[in-house]
C-alpha positions in Angstrom: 26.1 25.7 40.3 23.2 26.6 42.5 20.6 29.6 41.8 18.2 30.1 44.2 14.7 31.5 42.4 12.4 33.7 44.9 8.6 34.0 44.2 6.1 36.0 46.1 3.3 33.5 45.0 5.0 30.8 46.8 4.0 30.3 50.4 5.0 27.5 52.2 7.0 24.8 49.5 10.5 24.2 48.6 11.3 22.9 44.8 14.6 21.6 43.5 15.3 20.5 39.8 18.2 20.4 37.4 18.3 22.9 34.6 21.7 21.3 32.6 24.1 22.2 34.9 22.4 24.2 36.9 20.1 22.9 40.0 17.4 25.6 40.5 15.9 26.2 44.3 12.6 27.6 44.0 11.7 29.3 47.5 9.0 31.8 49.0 10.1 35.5 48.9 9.8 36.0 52.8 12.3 33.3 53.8 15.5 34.3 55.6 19.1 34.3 54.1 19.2 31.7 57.1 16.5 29.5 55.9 17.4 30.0 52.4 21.0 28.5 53.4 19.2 26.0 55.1 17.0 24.7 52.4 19.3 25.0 49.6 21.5 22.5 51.2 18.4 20.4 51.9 17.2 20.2 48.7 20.6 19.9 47.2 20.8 16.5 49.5 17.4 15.5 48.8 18.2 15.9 45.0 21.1 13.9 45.1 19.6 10.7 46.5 16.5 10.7 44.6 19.0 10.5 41.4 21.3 8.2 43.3 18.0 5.8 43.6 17.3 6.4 39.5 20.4 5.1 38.8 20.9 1.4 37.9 23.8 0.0 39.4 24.4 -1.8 36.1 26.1 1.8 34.9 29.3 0.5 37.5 30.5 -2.5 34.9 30.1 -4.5 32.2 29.8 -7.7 34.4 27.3 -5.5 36.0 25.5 -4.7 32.9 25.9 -8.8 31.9 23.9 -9.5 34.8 21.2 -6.9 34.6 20.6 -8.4 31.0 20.1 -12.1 33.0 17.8 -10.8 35.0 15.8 -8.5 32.3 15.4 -11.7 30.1 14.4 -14.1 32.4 11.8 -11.5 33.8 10.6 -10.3 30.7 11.3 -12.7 28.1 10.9 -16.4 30.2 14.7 -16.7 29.8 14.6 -17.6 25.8 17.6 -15.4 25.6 21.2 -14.4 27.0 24.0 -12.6 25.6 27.5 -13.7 25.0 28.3 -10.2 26.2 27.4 -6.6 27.1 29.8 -4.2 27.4 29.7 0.0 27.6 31.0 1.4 24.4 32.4 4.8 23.6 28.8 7.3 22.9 27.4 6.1 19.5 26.4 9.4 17.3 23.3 7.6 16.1 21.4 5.0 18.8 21.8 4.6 22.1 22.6 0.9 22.0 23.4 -1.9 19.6 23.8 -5.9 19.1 25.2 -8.9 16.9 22.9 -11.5 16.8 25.7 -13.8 15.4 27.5 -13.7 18.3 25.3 -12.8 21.0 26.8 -9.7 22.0 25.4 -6.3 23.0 27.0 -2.9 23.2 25.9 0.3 25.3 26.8 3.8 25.0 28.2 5.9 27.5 25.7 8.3 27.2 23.3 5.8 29.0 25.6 5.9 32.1 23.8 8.3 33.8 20.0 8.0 33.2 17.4 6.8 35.6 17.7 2.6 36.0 14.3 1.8 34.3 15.4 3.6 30.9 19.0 1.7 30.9 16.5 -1.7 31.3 14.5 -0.7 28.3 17.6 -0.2 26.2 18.7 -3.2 27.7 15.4 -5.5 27.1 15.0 -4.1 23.4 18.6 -5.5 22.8 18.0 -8.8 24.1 14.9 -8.8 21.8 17.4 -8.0 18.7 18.9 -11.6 20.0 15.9 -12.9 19.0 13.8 -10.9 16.0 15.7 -9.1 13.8 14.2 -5.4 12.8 11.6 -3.4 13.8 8.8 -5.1 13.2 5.0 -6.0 15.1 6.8 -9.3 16.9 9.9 -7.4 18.1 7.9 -4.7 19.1 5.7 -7.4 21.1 8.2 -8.6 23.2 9.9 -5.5 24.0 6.6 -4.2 25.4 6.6 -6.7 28.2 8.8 -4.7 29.6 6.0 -2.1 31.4 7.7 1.3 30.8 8.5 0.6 27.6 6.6 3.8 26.3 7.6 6.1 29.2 11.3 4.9 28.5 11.0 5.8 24.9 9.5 9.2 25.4 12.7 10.1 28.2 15.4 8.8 25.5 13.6 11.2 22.7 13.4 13.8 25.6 17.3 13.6 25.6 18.3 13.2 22.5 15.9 16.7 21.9 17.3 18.4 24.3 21.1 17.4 23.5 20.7 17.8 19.9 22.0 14.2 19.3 19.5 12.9 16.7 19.3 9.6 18.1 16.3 7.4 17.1 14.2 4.9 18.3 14.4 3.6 14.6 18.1 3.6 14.0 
């Protein structure tokens, strides 16, 4: 669904965003039907490929996701660790991901199908961590953060989880 939001303040710029299932156009109140049509279908396009670009192509498989993982630990944690396997799960009700150190295997949750690539890393490099330090505690937490947007990542997951009313965690 498309609704197309006309200000009288706006002079010259075109906005697009997603509001849940809705992308909102925001548009100056003197354009055209014509260029309203015009821009709509624009922005539409130009909405799409910026979250086509987000997206990490690890979201197409779980070999996918397997190899993502390589290349997360040997970026950001010299190689010490690697996963039996990784595999996309059914959506957990309580964390967005999970691991057995035992046997070296990490599970995702659907949910995570869909957000922006460097989230599904973080998820992904706090995992591989698990591998290697149980809990929560000041060395875990110092090798996840040499992943860079570890913070950012953290804030978007909470963002979500807000917004969707799923009460998932950073702690759980």
């Amino acid at each position: 669904m498309v609704e197309v939001r006309r200000s009288r303040r706006r002079s010259r710029t075109v906005t697009a965003y997603r509001e849940g299932d809705t992308v909102v156009v925001l548009l100056p109140a003197r354009m055209t039907r014509a260029e309203e049509k015009h821009w709509v279908a624009e922005m539409l396009g130009r909405l799409e490929r910026s979250e086509t670009r987000r997206r990490s192509p690890a979201r197409t498989s779980d070999d996918a996701l397997l190899a993502r993982c390589q290349q997360l630990a040997a970026r950001h944690l010299a190689g010490k660790t690697e996963p039996s396997s990784v595999r996309w799960v059914a959506p957990m009700r309580t964390r967005w991901a999970s691991c057995t150190p035992a046997d070296g295997t990490i599970r995702v949750s659907e949910r995570l199908r869909d957000v922006p690539g460097w989230v599904l890393d973080y998820v992904l490099v706090h995992e591989l961590v698990h591998l290697l330090v149980p809990g929560h505690g000041a060395d875990f937490w110092a090798l996840v953060r040499r992943y860079p947007k570890t913070e950012r990542a953290m804030g978007y997951l909470e963002g979500l989880s807000a917004a969707a009313g799923w009460g998932i965690t950073e702690e759980d």
